[in-house]
C-alpha positions in Angstrom: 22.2 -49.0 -35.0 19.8 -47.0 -33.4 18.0 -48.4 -30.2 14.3 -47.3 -29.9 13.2 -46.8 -26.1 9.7 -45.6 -24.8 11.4 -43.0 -22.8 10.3 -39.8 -23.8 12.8 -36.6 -24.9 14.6 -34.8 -22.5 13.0 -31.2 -22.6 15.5 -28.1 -21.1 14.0 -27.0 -18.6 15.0 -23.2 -17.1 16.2 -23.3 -13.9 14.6 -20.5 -12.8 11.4 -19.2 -14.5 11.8 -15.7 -16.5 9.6 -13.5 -14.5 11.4 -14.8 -11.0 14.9 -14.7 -13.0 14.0 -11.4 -14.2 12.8 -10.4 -10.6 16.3 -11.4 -8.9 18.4 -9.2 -11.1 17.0 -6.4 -10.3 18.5 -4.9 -7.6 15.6 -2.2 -6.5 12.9 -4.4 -6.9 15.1 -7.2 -4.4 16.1 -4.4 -2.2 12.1 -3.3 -2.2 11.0 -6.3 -1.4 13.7 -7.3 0.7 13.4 -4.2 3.2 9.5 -4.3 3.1 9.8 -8.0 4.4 12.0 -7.3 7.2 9.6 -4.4 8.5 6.8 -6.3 8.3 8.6 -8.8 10.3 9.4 -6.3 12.8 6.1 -5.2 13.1 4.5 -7.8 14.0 7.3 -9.2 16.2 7.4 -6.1 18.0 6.0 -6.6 20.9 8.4 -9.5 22.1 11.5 -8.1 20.5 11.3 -4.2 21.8 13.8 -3.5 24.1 12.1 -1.3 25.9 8.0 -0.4 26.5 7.4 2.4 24.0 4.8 3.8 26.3 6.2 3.9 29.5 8.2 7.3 30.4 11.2 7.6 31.7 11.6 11.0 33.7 15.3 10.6 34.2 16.6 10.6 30.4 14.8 13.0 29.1 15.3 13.7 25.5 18.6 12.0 25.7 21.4 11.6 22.2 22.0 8.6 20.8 24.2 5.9 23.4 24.8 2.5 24.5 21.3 1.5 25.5 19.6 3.6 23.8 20.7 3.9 20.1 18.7 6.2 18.5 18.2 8.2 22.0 15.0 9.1 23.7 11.5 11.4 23.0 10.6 14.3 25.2 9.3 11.5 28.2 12.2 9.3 28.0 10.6 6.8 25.6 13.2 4.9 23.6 13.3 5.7 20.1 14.1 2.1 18.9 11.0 1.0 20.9 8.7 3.3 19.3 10.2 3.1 16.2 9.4 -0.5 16.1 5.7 -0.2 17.9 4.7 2.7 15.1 5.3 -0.1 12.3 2.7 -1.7 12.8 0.3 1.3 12.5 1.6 2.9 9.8 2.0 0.0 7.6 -1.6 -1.3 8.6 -3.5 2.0 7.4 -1.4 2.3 4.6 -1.9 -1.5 3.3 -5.9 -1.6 5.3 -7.0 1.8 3.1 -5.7 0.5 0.0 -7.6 -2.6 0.5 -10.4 -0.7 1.1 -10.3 1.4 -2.2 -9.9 -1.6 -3.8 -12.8 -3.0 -2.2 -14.7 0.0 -2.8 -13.7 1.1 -6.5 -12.9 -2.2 -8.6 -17.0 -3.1 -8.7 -18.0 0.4 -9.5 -15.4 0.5 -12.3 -16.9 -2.6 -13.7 -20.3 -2.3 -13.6 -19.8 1.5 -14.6 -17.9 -0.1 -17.8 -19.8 -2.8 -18.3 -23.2 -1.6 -18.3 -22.6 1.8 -20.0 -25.8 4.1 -20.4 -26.7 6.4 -17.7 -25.3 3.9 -14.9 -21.8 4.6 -16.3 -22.9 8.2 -16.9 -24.2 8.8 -13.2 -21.2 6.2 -11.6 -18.5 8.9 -13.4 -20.1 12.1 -12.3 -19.9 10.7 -8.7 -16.5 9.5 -9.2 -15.3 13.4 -10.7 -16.8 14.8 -7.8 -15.0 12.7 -5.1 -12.2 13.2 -7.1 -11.9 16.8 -6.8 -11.6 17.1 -3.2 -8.0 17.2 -1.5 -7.2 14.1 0.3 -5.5 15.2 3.2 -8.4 18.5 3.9 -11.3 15.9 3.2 -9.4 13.2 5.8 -9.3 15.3 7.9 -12.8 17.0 7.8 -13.9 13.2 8.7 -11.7 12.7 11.6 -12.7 16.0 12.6 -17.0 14.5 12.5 -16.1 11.4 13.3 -13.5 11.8 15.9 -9.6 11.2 15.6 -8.4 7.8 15.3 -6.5 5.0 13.0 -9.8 3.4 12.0 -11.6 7.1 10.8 -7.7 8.3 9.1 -7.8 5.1 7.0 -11.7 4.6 6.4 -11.7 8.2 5.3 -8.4 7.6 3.0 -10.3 4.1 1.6 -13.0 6.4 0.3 -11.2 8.9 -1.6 -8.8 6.0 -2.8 -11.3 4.5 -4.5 -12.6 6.9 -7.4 -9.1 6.3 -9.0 -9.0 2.2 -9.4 -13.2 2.6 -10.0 -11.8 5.0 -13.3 -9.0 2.6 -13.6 -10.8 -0.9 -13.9 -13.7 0.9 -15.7 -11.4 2.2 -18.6 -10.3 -1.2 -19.1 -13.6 -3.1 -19.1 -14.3 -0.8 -22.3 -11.6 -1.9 -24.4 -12.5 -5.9 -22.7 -16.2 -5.8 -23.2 -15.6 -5.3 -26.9 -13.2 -8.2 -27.1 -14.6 -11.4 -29.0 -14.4 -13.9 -26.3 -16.8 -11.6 -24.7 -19.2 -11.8 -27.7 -18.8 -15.7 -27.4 -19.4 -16.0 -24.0 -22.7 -13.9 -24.7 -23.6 -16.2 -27.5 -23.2 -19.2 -25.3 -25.8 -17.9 -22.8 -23.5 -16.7 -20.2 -24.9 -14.6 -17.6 -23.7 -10.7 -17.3 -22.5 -11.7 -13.6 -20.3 -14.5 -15.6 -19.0 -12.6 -17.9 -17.6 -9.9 -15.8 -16.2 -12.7 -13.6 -14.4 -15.2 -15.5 -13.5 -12.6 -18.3 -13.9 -9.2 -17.9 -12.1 -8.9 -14.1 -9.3 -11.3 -14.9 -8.3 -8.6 -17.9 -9.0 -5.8 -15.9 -7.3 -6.2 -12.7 -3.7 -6.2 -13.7 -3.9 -1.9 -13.6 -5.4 -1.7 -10.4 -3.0 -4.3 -8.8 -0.2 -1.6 -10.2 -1.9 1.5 -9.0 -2.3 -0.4 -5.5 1.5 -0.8 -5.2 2.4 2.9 -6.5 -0.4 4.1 -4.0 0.4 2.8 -1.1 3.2 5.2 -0.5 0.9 7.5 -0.8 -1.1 6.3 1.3 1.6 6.0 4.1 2.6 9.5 3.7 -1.2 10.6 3.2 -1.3 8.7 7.5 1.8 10.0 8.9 0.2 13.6 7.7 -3.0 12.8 9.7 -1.4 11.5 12.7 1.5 14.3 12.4 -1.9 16.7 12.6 -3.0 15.0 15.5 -6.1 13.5 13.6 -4.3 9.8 13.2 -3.4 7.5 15.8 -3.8 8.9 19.7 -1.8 8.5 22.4 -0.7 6.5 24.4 -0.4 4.5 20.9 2.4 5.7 18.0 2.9 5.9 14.4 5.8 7.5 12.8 3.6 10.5 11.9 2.5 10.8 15.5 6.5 10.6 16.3 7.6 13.5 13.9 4.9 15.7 15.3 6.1 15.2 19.3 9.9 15.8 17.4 9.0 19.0 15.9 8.5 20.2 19.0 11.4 19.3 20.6 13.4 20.3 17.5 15.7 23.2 18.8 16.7 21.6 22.0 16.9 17.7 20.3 17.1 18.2 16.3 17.8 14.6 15.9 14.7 13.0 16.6 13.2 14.1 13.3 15.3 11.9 11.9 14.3 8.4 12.7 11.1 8.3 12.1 11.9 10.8 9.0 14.0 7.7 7.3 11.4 5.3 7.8 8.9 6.9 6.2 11.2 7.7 3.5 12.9 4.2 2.9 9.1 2.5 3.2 7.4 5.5 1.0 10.7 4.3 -1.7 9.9 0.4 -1.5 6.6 0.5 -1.7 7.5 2.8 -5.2 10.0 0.1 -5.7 7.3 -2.6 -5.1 4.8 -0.9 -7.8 7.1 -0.6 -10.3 8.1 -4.1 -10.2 4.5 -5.2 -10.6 3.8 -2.9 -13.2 6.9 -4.7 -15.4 5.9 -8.0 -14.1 2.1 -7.6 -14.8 2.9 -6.3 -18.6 3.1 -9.0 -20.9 4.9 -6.9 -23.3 7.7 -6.0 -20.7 11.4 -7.5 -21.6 11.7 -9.9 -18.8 14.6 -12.5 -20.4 
């Protein structure tokens, strides 16, 4: 004999959703993450957790090998490497993330309205963006620190602007297919505005590749600073970024070779998470990606 209860059916319920259960078994996209966390950490912490002031010199351990005290050794003043290490985080991790932002910022309006509106405003908007496109990052970067005048701000302003061309040619491919969609043509019947429709339906669909491209570029974008600063066009001293670290090695590198190293590996390991980090958006972000 059945007993009838108002209680409604258990439903199974995952324990963990698929995208986050996807995310946590793969071991490069939880190593990416993992390793991108703890430098940001560090970088932000750094200035109460240095062991040493990255700045100040020390004339009696010059260019010293790694010891007790000093674990990765010190620079060509004494500096600690460890210190300075952790002080050119932050720098090198702000340009990167701050001229990503800003070619985002820059190129995801172009792209729409240059999709969008079609006619000669996507005409003239493309020719622009084939133009900027065609110069060499680093050469044009620098030509603008070289106006301007060398510093962090000018290196990542100048990297923001030639960023941008490729998600305004990214977001505006993508508007094309979305403006031709049918929920599109509805919203148009209904009266929406052109500012509505690019809003609520035509960014939402259009975003996804440039939230990819922003992951996969801002390795790029780190190595595209540490070449400016390395150049002497980046970050100026007394202040320090990896870049600005390999370029004071190189000098030293017959009498201290090991130098190089450190700030060599960090740039490496952060260039590889924040590949890491892209391509885990880009398989989270597809919707026809296995993620069971």
């Amino acid at each position: 004999m059945s007993v009838l209860t108002n209680e409604p059916p258990a439903v199974k319920k995952d324990r963990v959703p698929t995208k986050f259960g996807w995310l946590i078994r793969q071991p490069k996209a939880v190593l990416s993450v993992t390793f991108l966390t703890v430098l940001i950490v560090i970088a932000i912490l750094a200035p109460w957790i240095m062991p040493y002031d990255p700045i100040a010199p020390n004339f009696g351990a010059l260019l010293q090998p790694p010891m007790p005290g000093h674990w990765l050794g010190t620079d060509d003043l004494g500096r600690d490497v460890v210190s300075r290490l952790m002080a050119g985080a932050g720098p090198s991790l702000l340009s990167a993330f701050a001229s990503v932002g800003l070619a985002v910022v820059l190129g995801v309006p172009f792209g729409l309205l240059a999709g969008f509106m079609g006619g000669w405003t996507d005409t003239i908007i493309s020719r622009v963006l084939d133009a900027m496109l065609s110069f060499p990052t680093i050469l044009f970067a620098v030509g603008i620190a070289g106006i301007l005048g060398p510093s962090m701000t000018t290196g990542l302003v100048a990297l923001g602007v030639l960023f941008a061309p490729q998600f305004a040619r990214l977001v505006r491919a993508r508007t094309l297919v979305v403006r031709r969609e049918l929920f599109v043509d509805a919203s148009r019947a209904f009266g929406a505005s052109n500012l509505r429709i690019i809003m609520r339906h035509i960014l939402p669909n259009a975003i996804q590749s440039a939230i990819v491209h922003a992951g996969l570029l801002l390795a790029i974008a780190l190595l595209a600073e540490s070449s400016l600063s390395f150049l002497g066009f980046g970050v100026q001293p007394p202040g320090t970024s990896w870049g600005a670290m390999l370029a004071r090695a190189y000098a030293y590198m017959e009498v201290n070779p090991f130098l190089m190293f450190p700030p060599g590996i960090a740039i490496l390991l952060t260039a590889l998470s924040f590949n890491g980090l892209g391509e885990t958006l880009r398989v989270l972000l597809d919707p026809q990606s296995p993620k069971a």
